[in-house]
C-alpha positions as CSV (number, residue, x, y, z in Angstrom):
1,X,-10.4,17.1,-56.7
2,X,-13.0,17.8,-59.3
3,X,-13.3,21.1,-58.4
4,X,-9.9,22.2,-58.4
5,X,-9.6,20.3,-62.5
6,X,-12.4,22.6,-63.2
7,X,-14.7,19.9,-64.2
8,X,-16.9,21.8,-61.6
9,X,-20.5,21.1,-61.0
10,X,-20.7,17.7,-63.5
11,X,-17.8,15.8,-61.5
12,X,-20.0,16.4,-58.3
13,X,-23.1,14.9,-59.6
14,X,-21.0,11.8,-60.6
15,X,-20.1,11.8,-57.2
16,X,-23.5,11.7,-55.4
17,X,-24.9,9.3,-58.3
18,X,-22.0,6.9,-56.7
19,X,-22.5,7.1,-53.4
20,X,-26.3,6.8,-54.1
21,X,-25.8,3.7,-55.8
22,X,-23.3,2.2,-53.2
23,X,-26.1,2.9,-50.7
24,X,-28.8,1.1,-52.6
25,X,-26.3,-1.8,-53.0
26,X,-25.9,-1.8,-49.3
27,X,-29.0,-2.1,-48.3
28,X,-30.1,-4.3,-51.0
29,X,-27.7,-6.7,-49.4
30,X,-28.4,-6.6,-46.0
31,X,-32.3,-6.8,-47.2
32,X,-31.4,-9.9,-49.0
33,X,-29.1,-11.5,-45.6
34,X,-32.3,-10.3,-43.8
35,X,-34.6,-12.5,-46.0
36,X,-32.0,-15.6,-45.9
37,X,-31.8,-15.5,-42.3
38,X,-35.7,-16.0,-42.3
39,X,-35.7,-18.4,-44.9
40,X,-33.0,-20.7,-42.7
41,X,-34.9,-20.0,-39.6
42,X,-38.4,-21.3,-41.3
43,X,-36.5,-24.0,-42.4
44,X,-35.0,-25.3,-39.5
45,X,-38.4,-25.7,-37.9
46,X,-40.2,-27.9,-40.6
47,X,-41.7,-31.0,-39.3
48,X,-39.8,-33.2,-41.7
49,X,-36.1,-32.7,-40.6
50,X,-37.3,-35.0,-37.1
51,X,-38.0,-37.6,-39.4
52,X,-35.7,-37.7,-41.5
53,X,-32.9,-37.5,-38.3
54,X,-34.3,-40.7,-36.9
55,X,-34.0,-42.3,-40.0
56,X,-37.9,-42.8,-40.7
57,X,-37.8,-42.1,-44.5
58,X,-41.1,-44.2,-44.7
59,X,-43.0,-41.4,-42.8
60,X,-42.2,-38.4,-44.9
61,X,-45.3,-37.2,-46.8
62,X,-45.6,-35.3,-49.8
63,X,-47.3,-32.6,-47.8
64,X,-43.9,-32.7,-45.4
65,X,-41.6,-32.2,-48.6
66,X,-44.3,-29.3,-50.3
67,X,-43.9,-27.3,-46.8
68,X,-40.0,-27.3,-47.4
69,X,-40.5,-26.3,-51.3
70,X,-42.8,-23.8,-50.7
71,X,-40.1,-22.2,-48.0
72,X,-37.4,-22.8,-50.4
73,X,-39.6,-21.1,-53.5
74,X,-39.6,-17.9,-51.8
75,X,-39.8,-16.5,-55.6
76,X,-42.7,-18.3,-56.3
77,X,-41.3,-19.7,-59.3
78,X,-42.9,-22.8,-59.4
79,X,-39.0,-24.9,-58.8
80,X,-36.2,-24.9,-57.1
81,X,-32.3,-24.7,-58.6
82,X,-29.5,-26.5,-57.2
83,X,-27.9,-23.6,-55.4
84,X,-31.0,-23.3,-53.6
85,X,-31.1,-27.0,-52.3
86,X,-27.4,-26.4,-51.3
87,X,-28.6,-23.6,-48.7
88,X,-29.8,-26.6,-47.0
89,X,-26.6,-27.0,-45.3
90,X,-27.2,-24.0,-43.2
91,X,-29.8,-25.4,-42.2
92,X,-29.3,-27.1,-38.6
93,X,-31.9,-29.0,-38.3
94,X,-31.2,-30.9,-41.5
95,X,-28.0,-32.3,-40.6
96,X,-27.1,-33.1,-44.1
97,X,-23.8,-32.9,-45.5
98,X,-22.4,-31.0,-48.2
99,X,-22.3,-34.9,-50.0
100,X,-25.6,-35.3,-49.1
101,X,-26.7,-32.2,-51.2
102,X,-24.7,-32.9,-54.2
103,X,-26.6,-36.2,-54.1
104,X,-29.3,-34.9,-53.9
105,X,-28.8,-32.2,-57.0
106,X,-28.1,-34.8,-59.0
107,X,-30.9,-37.0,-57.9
108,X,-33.6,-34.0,-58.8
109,X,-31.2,-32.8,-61.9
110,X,-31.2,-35.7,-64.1
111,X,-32.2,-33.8,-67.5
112,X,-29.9,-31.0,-66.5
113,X,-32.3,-28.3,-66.6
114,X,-31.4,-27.0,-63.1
115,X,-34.5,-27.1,-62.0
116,X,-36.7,-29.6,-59.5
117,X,-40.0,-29.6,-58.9
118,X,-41.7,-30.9,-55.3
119,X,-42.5,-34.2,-57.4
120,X,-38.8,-34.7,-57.9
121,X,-37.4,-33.4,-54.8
122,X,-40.4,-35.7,-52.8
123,X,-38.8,-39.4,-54.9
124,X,-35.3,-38.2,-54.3
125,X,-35.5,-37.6,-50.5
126,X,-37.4,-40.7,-49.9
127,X,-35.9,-43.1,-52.3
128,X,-32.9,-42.0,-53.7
129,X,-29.3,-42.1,-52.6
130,X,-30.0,-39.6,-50.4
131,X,-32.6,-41.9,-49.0
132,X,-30.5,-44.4,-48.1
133,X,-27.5,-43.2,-47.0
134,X,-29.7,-41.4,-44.2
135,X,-31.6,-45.2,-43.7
136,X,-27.7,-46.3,-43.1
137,X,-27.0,-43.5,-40.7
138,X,-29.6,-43.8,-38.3
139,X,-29.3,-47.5,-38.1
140,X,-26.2,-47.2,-37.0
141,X,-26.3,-44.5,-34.6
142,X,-29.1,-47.0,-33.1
143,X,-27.0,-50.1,-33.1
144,X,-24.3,-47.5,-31.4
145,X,-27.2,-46.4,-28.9
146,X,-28.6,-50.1,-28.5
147,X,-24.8,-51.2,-27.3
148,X,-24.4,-48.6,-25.1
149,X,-27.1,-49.8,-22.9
150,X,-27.6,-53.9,-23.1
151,X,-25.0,-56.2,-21.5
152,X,-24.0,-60.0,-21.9
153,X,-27.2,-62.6,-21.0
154,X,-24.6,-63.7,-17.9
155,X,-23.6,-60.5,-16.5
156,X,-27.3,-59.8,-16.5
157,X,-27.5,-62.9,-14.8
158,X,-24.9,-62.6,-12.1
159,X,-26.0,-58.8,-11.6
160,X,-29.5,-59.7,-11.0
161,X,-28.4,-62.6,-8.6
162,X,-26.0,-59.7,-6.6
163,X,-29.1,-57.5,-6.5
164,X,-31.3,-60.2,-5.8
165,X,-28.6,-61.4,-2.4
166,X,-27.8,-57.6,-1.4
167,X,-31.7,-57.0,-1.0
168,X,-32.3,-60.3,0.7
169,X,-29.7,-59.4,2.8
170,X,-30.8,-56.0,3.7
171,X,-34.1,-57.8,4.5
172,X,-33.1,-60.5,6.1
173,X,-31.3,-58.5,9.5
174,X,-35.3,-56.5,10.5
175,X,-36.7,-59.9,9.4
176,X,-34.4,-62.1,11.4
177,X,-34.6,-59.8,14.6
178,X,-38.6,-59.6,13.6
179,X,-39.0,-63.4,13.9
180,X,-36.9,-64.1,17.1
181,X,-38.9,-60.9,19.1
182,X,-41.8,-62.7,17.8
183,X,-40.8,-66.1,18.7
184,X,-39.6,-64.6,21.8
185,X,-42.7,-63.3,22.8
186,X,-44.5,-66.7,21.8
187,X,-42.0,-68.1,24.6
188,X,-42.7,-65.7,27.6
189,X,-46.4,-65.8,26.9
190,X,-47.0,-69.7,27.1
191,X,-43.7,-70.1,29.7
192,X,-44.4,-68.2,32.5
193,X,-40.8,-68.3,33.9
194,X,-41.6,-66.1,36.6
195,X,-43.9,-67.5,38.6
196,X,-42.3,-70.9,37.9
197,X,-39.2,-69.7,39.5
198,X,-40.9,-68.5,42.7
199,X,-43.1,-71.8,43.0
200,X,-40.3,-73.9,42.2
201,X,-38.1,-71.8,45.3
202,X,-41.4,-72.1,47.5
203,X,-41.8,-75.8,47.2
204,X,-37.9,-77.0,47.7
205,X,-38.6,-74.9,50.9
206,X,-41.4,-76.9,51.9
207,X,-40.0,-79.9,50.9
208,X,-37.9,-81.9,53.2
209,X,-34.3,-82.0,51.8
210,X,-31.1,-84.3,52.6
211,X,-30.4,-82.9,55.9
212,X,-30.7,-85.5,58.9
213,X,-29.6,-85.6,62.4
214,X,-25.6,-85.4,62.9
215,X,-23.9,-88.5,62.1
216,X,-26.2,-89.8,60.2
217,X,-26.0,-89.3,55.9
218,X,-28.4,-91.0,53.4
219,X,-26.1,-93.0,51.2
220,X,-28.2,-96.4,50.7
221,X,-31.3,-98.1,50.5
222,X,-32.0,-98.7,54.6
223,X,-30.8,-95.1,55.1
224,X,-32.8,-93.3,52.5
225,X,-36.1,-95.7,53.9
226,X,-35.5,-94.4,57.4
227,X,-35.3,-90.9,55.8
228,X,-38.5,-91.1,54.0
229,X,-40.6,-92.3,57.1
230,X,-39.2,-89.9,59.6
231,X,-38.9,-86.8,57.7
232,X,-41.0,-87.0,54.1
233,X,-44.1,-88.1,54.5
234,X,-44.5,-86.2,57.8
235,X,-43.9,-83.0,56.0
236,X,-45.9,-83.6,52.7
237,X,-48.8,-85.2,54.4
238,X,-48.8,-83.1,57.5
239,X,-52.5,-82.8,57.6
240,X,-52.6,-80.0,60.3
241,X,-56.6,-79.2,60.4
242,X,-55.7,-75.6,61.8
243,X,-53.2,-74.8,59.5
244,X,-54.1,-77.3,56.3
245,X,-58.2,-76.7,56.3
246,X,-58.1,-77.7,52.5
247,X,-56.8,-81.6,52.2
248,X,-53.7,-81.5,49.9
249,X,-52.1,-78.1,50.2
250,X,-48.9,-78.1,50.3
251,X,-46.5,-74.5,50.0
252,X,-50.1,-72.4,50.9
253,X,-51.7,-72.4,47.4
254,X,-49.7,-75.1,45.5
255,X,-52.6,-78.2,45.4
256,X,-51.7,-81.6,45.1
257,X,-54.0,-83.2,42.6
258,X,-53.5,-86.8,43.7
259,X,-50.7,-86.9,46.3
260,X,-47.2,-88.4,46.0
261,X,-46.5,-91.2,43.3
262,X,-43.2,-93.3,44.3
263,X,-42.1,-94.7,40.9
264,X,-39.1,-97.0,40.4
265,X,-37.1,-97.6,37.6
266,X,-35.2,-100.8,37.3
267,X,-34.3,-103.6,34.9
268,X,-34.7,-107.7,35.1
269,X,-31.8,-109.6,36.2
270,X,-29.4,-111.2,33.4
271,X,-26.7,-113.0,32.7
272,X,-23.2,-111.1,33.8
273,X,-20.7,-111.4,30.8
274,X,-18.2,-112.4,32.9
275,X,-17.0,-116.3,33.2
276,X,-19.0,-117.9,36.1
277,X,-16.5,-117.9,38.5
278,X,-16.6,-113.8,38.5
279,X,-20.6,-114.2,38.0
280,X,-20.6,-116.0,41.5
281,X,-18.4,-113.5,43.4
282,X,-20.7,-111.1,42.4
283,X,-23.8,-112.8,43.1
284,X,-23.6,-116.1,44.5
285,X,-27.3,-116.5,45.0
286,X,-28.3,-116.1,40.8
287,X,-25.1,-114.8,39.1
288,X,-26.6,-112.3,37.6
289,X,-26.3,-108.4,36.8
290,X,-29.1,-105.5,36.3
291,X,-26.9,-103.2,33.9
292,X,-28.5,-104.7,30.6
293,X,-32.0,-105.1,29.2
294,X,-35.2,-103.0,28.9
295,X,-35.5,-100.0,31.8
296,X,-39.0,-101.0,33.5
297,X,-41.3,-99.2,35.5
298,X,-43.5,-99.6,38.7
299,X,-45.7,-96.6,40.5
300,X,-47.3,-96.8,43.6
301,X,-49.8,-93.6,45.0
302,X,-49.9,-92.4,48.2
303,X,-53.3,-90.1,48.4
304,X,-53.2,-87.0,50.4
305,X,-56.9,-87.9,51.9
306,X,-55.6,-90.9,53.4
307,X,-54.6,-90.5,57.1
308,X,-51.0,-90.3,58.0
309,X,-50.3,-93.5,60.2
310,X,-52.3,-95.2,57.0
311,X,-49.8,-94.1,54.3
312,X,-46.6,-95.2,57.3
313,X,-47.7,-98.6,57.9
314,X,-48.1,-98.9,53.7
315,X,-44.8,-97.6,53.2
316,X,-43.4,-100.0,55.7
317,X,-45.4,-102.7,53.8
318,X,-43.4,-101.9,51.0
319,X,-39.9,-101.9,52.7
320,X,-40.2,-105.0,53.7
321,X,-41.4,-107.2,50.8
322,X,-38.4,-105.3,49.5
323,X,-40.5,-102.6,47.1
324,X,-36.8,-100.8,46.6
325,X,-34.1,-103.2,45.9
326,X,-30.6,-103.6,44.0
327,X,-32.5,-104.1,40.4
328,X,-33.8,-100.1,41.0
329,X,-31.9,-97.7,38.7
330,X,-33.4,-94.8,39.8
331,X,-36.3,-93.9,42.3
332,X,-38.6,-90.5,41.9
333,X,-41.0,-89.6,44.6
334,X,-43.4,-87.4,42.6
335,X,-45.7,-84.8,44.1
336,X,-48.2,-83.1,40.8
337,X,-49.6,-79.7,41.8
338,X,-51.8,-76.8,40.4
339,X,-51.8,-73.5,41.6
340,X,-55.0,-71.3,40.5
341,X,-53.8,-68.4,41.9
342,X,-50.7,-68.7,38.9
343,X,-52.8,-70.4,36.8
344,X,-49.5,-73.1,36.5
345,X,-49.2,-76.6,36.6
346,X,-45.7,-78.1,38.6
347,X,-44.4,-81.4,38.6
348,X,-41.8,-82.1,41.8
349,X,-39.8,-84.4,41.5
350,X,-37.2,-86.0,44.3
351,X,-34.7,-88.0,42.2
352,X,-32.5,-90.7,43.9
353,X,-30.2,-92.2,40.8
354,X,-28.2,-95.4,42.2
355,X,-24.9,-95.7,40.0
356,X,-23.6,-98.5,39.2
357,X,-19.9,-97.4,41.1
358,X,-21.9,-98.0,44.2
359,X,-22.9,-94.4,45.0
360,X,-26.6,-92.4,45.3
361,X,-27.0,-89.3,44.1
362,X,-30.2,-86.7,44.7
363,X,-31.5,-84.4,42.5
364,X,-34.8,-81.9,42.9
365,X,-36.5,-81.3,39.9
366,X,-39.3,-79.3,38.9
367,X,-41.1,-78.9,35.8
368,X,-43.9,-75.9,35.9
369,X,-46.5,-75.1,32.7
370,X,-49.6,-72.9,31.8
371,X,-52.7,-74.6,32.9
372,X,-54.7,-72.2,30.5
373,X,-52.4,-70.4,27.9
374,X,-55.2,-69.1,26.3
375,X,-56.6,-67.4,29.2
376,X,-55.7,-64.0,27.7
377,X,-57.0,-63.5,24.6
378,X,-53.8,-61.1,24.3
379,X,-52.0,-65.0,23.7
380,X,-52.8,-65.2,20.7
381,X,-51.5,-62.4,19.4
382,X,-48.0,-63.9,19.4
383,X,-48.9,-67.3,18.0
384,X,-50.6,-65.5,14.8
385,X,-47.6,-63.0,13.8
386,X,-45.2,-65.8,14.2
387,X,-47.7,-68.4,12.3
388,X,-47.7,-65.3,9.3
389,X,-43.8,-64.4,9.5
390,X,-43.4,-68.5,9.1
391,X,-45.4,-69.5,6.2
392,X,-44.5,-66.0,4.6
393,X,-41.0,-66.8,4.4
394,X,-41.5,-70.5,3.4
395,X,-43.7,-68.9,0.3
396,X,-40.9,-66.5,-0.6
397,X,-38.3,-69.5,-0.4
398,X,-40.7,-72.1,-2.2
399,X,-40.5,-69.4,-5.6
400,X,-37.0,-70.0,-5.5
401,X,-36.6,-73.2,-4.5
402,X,-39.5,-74.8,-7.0
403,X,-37.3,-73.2,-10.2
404,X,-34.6,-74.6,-8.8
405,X,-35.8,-78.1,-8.4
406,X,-37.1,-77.9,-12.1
407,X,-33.6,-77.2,-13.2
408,X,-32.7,-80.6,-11.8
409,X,-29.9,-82.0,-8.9
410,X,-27.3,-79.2,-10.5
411,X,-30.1,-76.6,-9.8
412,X,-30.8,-77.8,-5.8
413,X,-26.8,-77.5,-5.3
414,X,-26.9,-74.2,-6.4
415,X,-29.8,-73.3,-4.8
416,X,-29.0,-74.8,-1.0
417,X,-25.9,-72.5,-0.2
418,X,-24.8,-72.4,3.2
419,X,-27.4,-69.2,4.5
420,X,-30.1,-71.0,2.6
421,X,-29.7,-74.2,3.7
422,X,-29.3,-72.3,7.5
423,X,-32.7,-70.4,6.3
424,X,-34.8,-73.5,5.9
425,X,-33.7,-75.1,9.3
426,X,-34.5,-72.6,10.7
427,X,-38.2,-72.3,9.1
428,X,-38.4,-76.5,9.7
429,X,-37.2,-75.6,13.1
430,X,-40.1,-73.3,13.8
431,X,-42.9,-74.7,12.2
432,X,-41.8,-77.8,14.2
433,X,-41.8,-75.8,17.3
434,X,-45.5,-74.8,16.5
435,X,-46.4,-78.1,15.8
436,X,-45.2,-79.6,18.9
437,X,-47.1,-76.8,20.9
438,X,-49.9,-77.1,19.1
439,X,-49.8,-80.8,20.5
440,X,-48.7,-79.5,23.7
441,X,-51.7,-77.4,24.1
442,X,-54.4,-80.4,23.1
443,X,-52.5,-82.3,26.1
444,X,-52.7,-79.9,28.7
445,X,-55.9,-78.1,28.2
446,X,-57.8,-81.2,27.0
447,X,-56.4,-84.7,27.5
448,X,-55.2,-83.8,30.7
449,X,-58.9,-82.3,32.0
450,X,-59.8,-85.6,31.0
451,X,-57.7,-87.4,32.8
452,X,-58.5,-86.0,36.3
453,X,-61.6,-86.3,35.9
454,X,-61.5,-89.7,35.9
455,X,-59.7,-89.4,39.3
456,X,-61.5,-90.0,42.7
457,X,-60.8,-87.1,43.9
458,X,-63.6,-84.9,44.7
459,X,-65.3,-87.5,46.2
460,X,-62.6,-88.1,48.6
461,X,-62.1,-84.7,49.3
462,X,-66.2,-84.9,50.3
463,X,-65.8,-88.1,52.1
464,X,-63.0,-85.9,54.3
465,X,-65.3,-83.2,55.1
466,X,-68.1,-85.0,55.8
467,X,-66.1,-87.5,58.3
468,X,-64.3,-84.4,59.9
469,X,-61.2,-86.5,59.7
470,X,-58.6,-88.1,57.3
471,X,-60.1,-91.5,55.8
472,X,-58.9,-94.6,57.4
């Protein structure tokens, strides 16, 4: 267009000395967004914006607030203006507000010279308005923070107490089954049920039962007399030197230790409370009944190294003073055996019970334990873990249980729910349970030692052998 109005050469120099100074412009700017872009970048990752975001005004240094003047005093000018503090809002990291600058201009601008030194910039950061309302910002994003996270003193409480139940719970199944497997195991190892059961079936084979010639039933005193002399103590003392070369075996290796013990039960005659009429029809000789009083006791032995006809004539002896009368409640003939080869104790019993309706009834007993239960040393193994599972759990219930008792009676009833107070039976239950075998086990493998040696017994059993015979 220049051209064609003839202005020729000139307008075209205008031209280029525009679009040279459009270009400098340009790049001037983008030079300058360049350096401001730097500028925000260094800023943002000064040491002093951390602080002053957790609201620790107290910590900033003068070295932390001549870092961000220096970054800020790119010109080197020695200050700062107020449009250069309010670039801080680009500034991430800051997190200040475009409030928060114009507080803080006004803070380092007080004689209105636009200009703020590091001295100024330091006092109105850390205890100016800004100061404060940065102090008022953090406290309560912590009290926010601090809610978020605690809970009321009883739901504390109750949640502890649910975690507290759920894990005893989850415990208390492997625990439970632990203990009885244990206990369990204590039980086999010191009952030997097997072997009981077999020596049991062995002697009620050996052992003469109920069953007498036809026509003929054991219902009274006379009858069960007759029964005794014909058929018991023929086969319990059969004293067959072929077959019975060892005085006192009975069921091949079952040994009696003394022989049989008849023991009587019975009670002294009193008064019937009736009228005396009724008294006499019921006994006319005294009037009196043997359902009342004190149950007494009288034992007579029959040893196994006396000779047959011997123990006969005595037991006829004793039906005729009468031994075995109306005042007997209940009659036992009692045979005490051990068995080495079982390493078991048994105690057979024949049990005649005489109601008081008139009728008799029988009953065989037995009763079988370990004469050694600590013959294995394997025993004890059992006895130990359920000693430790024991007094562990009565440690971990004492904890709770001592608190509890400190809180006072309304502490106990809160303490001794239904599972808990089921818990500590249970532990009574089987520390008692130790306790008594404990005492079971000073009985049989010391007391009762003791005891038999005191018996006669082995110099019978010599007396036998050397005679050849059965002692007169």
């Amino acid at each position: 267009a220049a051209l064609k109005n003839g202005h020729g050469c000139h307008s075209g120099l205008g031209l280029v000395n525009f679009l040279s100074l459009c270009l400098v412009s340009l790049c001037s700017a983008a030079m300058e967004d360049f350096e401001t872009g730097d500028k925000i970048e260094q800023l943002n990752n000064l040491p002093v914006w951390q602080k002053i975001a957790e609201g620790d005004i107290h910590l900033v240094t003068q070295k932390d607030i001549q870092q961000l003047f220096n970054v800020m005093d790119d010109g080197r000018k020695g200050y700062v203006s107020g449009s250069d503090l309010m670039t801080l809002q680009a500034v991430d990291a800051a997190n200040l507000s475009e409030h928060d600058l114009q507080e803080l201009v006004k803070e380092v601008d007080k004689d209105g010279n636009n200009k703020c030194s590091p001295e100024e910039l330091y006092h109105a950061i850390t205890s100016g308005a800004i100061a404060f309302n940065i102090v008022k910002e953090s406290l309560r994003k912590k009290e926010i923070e601090v809610r978020s996270y605690n809970c009321d003193r009883e739901k504390l409480l109750e949640w502890m107490k649910n975690e507290y139940e759920t894990t005893a719970a989850l415990w208390s199944l492997p625990m439970t089954i632990g203990s009885f497997i244990t206990f369990a195991l204590v039980a086999n190892t010191h009952i030997d049920l097997f072997n009981a059961w077999r020596v049991h079936n062995a002697l009620q084979e050996q052992f003469p039962v109920m069953t007498l010639p036809y026509k003929f039933k054991v219902v009274d005193i006379p009858t069960l007399n007759t029964w005794t002399e014909d058929y018991y103590i023929p086969t319990v003392f059969r004293q067959d030197p072929v077959y019975d070369p060892i005085p006192g075996r009975i069921a091949h290796h079952n040994q009696m230790v003394t022989g049989v013990r008849f023991a009587k039960f019975y009670r002294e005659p009193q008064p019937c409370p009736l009228d005396e009429v009724l008294s006499r029809v019921f006994n006319s000789i005294s009037g009196s009944c043997y359902f009342e009083g004190e149950l007494k006791s009288a034992f007579v032995v029959f040893p196994y190294q006396l000779e047959r006809p011997v123990l006969l004539e005595t037991f006829k002896n004793m039906t005729r003073q009468p031994w075995l009368d109306e005042a007997v409640e209940r009659l036992e003939y009692q045979v005490f055996t051990y068995n080495a080869m079982v390493n078991l104790y048994t105690l057979e019993r024949q049990e005649f019970t005489f109601e008081n309706d008139g009728r008799m009834i029988h009953r065989f007993q037995h009763e079988s334990f370990i004469a050694e239960p600590y013959l294995s040393v394997l025993a004890f193994i059992p006895d130990v873990a359920f000693l430790l599972l024991s007094l562990r759990s009565v440690y971990v219930n004492l904890k709770e249980v001592v608190p509890a008792l400190m809180a006072g009676l309304d502490g106990l009833i809160n303490y001794l729910t239904f599972w808990k107070s089921v818990e500590w039976i249970s532990l009574l239950f089987g520390i008692g349970c130790f306790i008594l075998w404990e005492t079971v086990y000073l009985q049989i493998t010391v007391e009762l030692p003791e005891e038999i040696a005191k018996l006669p017994k082995q110099q019978f059993d010599e007396a036998v052998r050397e005679k050849g015979q059965y002692l007169d």
